[in-house]
C-alpha positions in Angstrom: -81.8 19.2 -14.1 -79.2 22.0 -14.8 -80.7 25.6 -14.8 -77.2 27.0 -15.4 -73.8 25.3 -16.7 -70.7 27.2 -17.1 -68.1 25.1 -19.2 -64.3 27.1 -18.9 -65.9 30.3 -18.7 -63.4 33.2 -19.8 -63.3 36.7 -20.0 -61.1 38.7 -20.9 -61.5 42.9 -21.1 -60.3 45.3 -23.4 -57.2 46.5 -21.3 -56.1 43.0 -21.0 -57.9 42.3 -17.5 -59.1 38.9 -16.8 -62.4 39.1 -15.4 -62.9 35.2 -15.4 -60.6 32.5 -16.2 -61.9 28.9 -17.1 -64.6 28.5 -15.0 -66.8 25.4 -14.9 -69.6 24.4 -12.5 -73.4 23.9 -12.9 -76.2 24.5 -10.6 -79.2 22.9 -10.6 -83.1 23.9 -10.6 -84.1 25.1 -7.0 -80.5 25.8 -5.3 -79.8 27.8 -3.2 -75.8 28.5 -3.5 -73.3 31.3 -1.5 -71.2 33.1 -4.0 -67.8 34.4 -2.6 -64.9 36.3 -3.5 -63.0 39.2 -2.2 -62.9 42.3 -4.2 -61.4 41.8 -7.8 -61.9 38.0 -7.8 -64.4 38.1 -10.2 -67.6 37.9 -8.5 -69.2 40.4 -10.0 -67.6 39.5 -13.3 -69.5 36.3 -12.9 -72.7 38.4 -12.3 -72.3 40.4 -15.4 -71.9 36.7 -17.5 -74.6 35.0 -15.8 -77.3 37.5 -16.0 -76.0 38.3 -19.8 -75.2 42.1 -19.1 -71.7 40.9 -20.7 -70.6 37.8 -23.0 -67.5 35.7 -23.0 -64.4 35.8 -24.0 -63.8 31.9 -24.5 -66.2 28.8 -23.1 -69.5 28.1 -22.7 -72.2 28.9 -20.9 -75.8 27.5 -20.9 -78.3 29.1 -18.8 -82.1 28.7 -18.5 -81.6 26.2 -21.4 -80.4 28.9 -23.6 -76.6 28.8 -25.0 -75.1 32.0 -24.4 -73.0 31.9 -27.7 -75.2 30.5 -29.8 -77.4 33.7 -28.8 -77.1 37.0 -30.5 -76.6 40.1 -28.5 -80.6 41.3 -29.3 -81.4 38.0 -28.2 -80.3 38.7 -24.5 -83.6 39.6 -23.3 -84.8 35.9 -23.2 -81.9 35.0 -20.5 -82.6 38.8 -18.8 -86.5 37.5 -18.5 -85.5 34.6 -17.0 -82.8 35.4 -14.7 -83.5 38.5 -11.8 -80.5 40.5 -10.4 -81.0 42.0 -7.2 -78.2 44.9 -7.5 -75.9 45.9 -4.7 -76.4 49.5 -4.6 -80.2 48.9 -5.1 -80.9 50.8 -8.2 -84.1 52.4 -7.6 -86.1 55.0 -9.1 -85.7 57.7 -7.1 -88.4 60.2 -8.1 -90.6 56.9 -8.5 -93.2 55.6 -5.4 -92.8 51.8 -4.1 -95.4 51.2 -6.4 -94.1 53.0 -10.0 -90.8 51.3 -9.1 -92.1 48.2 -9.7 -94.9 49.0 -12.5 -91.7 50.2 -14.8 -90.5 46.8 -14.8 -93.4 45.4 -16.4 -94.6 48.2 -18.0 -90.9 47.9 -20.2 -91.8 44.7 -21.3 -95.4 45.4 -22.2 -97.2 44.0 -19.4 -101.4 43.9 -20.0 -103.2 46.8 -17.7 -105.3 44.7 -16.3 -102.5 42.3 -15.0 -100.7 45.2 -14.0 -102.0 45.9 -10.6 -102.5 42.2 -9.2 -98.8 41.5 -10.5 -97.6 44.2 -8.1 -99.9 44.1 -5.1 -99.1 40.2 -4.7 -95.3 41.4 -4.9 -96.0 44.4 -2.4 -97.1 41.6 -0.2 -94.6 39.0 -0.6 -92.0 41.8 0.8 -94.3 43.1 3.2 -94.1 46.5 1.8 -98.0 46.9 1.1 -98.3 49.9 3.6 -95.6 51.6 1.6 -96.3 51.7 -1.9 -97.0 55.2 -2.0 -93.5 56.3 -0.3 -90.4 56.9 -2.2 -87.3 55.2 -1.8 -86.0 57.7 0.4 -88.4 57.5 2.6 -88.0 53.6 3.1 -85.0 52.2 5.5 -82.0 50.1 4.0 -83.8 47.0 4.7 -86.8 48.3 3.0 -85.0 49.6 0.1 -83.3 46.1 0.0 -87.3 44.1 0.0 -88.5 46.4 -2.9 -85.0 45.8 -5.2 -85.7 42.2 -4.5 -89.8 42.7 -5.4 -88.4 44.0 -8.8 -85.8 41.8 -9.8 -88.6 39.1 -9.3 -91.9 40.6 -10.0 -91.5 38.7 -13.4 -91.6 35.6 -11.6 -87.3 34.7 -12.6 -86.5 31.0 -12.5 -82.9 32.0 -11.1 -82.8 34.9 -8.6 -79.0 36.5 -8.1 -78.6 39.1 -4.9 -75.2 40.5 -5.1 -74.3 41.4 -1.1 -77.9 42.4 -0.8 -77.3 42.5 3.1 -73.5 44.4 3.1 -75.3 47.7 4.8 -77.8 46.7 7.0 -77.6 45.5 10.7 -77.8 42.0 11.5 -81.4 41.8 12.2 -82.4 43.1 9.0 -80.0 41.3 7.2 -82.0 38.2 8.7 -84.6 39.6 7.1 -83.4 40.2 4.1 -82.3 36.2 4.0 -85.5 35.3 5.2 -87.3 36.8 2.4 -84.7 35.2 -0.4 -85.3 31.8 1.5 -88.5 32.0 1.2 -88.1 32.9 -2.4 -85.9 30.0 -3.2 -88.5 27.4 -1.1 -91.0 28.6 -4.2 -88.6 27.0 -6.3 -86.8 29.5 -7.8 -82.7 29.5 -7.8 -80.9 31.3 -5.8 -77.6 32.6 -6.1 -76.5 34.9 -3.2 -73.1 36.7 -3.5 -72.5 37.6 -0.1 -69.6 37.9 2.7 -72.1 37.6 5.5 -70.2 35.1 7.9 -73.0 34.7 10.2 -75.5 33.7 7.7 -72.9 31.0 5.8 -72.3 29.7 9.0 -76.2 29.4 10.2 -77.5 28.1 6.8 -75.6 26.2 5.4 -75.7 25.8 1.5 -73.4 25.5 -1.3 -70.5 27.8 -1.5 -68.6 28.7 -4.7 -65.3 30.5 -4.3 -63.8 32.3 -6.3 -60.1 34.0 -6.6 -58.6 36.1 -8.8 -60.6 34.7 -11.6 -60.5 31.3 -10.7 -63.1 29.1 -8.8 -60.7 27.7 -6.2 -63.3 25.7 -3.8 -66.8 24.0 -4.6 -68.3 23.5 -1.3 -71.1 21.4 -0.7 -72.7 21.9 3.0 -74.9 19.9 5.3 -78.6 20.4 4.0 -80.7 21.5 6.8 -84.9 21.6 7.1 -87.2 24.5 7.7 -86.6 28.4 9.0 -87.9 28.9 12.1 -88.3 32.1 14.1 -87.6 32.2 18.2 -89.5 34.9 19.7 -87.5 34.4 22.9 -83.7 35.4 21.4 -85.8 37.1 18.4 -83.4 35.0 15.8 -84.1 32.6 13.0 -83.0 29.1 12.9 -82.9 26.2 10.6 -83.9 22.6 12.3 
């Protein structure tokens, strides 16, 4: 079943600038797809649309069951619930702990106390930041900066998870990392969508890849599926087999 459909997908900004330009594909429940695209192609453009942070121009778009124009603009919280954004640049609380960073996610959609703390502690452990949720986020590393973006934009349990280049600053082992955590994520069930330029990991796991060019997608790749992630201690590197 679709989770997200995109039917000629347009838009077009206020100074004329195409963002998008008739875009159609559809992902399914439990993907895991590459998104790529060279600065000004659209990719973030995309982003914006599919998270509903902006509407289209012309087309259609159906994500998470909901029509986005059928939907008024107050209405954009249902898709928002429903679909996580992992940001590039983080966005994090600065003046916030591990722990208040993710408690103001729930706590702005009126999350019970009493669920309050479980809800965080089990996503404090699925990033394997439990020993850190006192620190701030300058205190963490990039890569742990990177878990506990991820910990939010999922702590409400998304069925689609999008990470825009959520590896573009960190070394290759942590980017690793960083994948191996959004694998994991996706082998829950959830969607993934992973904007990303990170050659080494296209190449090793090999997923769908959507392309996109000055507006356009120009190339809907489908790639061998492979089976589990596995870890060699000896060359320290992850695997699929």
């Amino acid at each position: 079943m679709n989770i997200i459909e995109c039917h000629q997908a347009t838009k077009i900004y206020s100074n004329n600038v195409t963002g998008v330009k008739d875009v159609s594909f559809s992902i399914k429940g439990g993907e895991f797809v590459y998104l790529l695209g060279a600065s000004g192609s659209g990719k973030s453009t995309l982003i914006r649309l599919l998270s509903c942070q902006e509407s289209l121009t012309k087309g259609k778009s159906i994500i998470c069951g909901h029509d986005t124009s059928k939907l008024k603009k107050r209405d954009y919280y249902k898709i928002r619930r429903e679909v996580g954004v992992v940001h590039q640049n983080y966005k994090l609380l600065q003046n916030k702990t591990v722990y208040e960073n993710i408690a103001f996610v729930l706590e702005s959609i009126d999350t019970l106390t009493e669920e309050l703390d479980s809800k965080i502690r089990r996503a404090l452990t699925l990033v394997e930041l439990g020993n850190r949720a006192q620190c701030y986020p300058h205190e963490l590393s990039g890569g742990e900066q990177q878990r506990l973006a991820i910990a939010r934009a999922f702590i409400n349990n998304p069925k689609v998870l999008i990470a825009d280049e959520p590896t573009g600053n960190l070394d290759p082992r942590t980017s690793m990392e960083i994948f191996r955590l959004l694998y994991r994520i996706n082998k829950g069930g959830t969607t993934i969508i992973l904007a990303t330029h990170d050659q080494d990991v296209i190449k090793n796991f090999q997923y769908r890849i959507l392309t996109l060019e000055e507006g356009v997608l120009v190339s809907d790749q489908e790639q061998k599926e492979r089976g589990s992630l596995q870890y060699d201690f000896r060359k320290k590197a992850y695997f699929i087999v």
